[in-house]
C-alpha positions as CSV (number, residue, x, y, z in Angstrom):
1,X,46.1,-6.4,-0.7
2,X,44.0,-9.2,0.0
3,X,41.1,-8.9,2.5
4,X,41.5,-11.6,5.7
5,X,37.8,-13.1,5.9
6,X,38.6,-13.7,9.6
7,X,38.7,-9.8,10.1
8,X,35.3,-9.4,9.3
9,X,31.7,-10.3,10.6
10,X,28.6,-12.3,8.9
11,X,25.9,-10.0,7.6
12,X,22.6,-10.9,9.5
13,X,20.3,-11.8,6.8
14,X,16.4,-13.7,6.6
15,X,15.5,-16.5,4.0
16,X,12.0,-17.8,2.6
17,X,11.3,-21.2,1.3
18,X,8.1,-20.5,-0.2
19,X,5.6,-23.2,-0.3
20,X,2.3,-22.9,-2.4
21,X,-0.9,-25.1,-2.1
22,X,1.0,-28.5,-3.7
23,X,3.7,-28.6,-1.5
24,X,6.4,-27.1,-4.2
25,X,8.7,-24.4,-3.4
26,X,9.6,-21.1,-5.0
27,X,12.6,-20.4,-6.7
28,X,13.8,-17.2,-8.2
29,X,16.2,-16.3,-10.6
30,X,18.9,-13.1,-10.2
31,X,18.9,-10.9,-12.6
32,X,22.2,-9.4,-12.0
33,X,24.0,-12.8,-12.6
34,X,25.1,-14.6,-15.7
35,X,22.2,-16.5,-17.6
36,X,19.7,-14.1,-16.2
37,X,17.0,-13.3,-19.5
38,X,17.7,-16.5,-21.0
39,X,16.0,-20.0,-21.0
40,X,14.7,-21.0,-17.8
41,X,17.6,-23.2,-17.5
42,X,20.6,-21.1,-17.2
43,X,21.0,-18.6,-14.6
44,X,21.6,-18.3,-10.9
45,X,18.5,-19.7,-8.8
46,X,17.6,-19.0,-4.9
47,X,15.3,-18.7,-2.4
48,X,14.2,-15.0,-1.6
49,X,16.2,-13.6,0.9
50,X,17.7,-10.6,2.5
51,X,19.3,-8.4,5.1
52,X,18.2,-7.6,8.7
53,X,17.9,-3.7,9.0
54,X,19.6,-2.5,12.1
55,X,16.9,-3.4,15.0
56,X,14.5,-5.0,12.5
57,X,12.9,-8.5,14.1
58,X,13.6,-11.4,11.5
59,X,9.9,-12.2,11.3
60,X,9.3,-8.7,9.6
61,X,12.4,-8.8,8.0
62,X,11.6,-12.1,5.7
63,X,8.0,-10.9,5.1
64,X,9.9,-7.2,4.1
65,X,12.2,-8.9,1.6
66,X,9.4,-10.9,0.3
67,X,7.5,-8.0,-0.9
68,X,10.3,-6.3,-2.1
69,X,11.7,-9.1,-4.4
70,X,8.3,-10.8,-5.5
71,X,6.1,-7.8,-5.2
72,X,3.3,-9.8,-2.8
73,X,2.2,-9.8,0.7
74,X,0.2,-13.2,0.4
75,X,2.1,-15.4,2.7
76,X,1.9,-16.3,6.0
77,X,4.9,-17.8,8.6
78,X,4.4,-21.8,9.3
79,X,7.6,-21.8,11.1
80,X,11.1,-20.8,11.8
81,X,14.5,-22.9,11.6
82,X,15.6,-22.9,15.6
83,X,19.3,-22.2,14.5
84,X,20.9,-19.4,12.9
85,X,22.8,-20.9,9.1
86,X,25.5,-19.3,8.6
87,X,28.0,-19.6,5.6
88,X,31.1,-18.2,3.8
89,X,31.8,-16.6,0.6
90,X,33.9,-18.1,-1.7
91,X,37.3,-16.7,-1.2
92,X,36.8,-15.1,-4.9
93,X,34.6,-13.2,-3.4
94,X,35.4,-12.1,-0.5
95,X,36.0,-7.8,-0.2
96,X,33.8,-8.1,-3.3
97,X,30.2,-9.3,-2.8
98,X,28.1,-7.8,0.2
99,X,29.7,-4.7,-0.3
100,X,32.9,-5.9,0.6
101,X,32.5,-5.9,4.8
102,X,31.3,-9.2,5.3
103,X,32.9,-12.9,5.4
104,X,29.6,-14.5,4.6
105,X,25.9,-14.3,5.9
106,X,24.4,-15.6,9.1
107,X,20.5,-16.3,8.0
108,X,17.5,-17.1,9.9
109,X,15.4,-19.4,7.4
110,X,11.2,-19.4,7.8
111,X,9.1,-21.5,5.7
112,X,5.9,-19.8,4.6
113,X,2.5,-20.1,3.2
114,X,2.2,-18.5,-0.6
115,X,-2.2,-17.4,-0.1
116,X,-2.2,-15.8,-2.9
117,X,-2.6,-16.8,-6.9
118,X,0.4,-16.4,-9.7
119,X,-0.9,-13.1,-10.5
120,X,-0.1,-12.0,-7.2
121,X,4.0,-12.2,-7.6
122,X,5.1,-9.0,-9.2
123,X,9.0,-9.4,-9.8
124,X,8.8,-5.6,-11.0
125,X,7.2,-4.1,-7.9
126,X,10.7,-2.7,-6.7
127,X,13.1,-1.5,-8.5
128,X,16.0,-2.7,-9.6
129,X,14.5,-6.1,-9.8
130,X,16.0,-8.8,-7.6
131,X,14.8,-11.5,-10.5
132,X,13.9,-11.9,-13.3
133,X,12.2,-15.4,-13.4
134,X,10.7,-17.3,-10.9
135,X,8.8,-20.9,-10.8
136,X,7.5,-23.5,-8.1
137,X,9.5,-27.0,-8.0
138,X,9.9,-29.6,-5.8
139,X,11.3,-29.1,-2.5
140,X,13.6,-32.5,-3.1
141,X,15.1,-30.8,-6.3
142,X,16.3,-27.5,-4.8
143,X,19.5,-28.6,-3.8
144,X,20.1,-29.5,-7.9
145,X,19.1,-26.3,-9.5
146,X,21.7,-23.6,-9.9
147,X,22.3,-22.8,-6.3
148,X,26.5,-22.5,-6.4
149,X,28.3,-22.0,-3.0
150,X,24.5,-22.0,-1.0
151,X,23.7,-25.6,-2.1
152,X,24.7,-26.8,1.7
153,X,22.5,-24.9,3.3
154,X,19.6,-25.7,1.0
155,X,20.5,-29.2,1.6
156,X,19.6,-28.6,5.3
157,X,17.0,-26.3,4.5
158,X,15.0,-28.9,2.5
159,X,15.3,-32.1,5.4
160,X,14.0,-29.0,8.0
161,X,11.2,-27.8,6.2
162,X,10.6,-31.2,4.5
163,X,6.9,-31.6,6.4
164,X,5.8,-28.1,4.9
165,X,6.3,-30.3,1.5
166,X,2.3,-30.9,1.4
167,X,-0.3,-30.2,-0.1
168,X,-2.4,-28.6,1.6
């Protein structure tokens, strides 16, 4: 029996656009979808990001996900996106992904600092691994790479967070 999406809540989740000392952006790519261990151009691509635990404040939460999918603790918080982006899973999906009990995610979105150098991302450092790839691009072209269903909000995400574009 199908699963009615309108019978079940968002999962509260945090997201990082990653910005280094040129103004690019981080992407990574997961390892658990098709393309993962091939050429850098196949794959699934995102932003790091993850769930809330229960009573866990989203600042700590996206700086928690950060060092447990890219293995580093060299950023710091420029800002926060003022609204909460929520979206739906594709009906495909739905009872499936997220363990099944949610409709789609609600995500607070930060932009932060990366301090550290390219040694300092260890995709490894918690196992499973999120990803299996990452790389820095340009904010403008985030919306192209292999985002699927998500390529809305990174739409939004990159006229937000378009002034952390910078070098600097």
């Amino acid at each position: 029996m199908p699963v009615d999406p309108n019978t079940l809540p968002y999962r509260p989740n945090v997201g990082a656009l990653i910005f280094n000392a040129e103004g690019q952006v981080l992407i990574a790519r997961r390892s658990d979808m098709p393309g993962a261990g091939g050429p850098l151009s196949q794959g699934t691509w995102q932003c790091p990001q993850g769930g809330i635990d229960e009573g866990e404040d989203p600042r700590t939460a996206v700086l928690r996900e950060v060092g447990e999918e890219l293995g580093t603790s060299h950023v710091h918080i420029l800002a926060e996106h003022p609204e909460w982006i929520a979206y739906d899973l594709p009906a495909a999906l739905i009872g499936h992904a997220l363990g099944g009990r949610y409709r789609g995610q609600t995500q607070k979105w930060f932009a932060l600092r990366f301090t550290g150098t390219e040694a300092d991302i260890q995709l490894d450092s918690h196992l499973p691994a999120e990803f299996d790839a990452w790389m820095w691009i340009d904010l403008q072209t985030l919306p192209n790479c292999s985002v699927g269903f998500k390529k809305p909000i990174y739409e939004q995400l990159v006229r937000d967070f378009a002034r952390y574009a910078v070098a600097g």
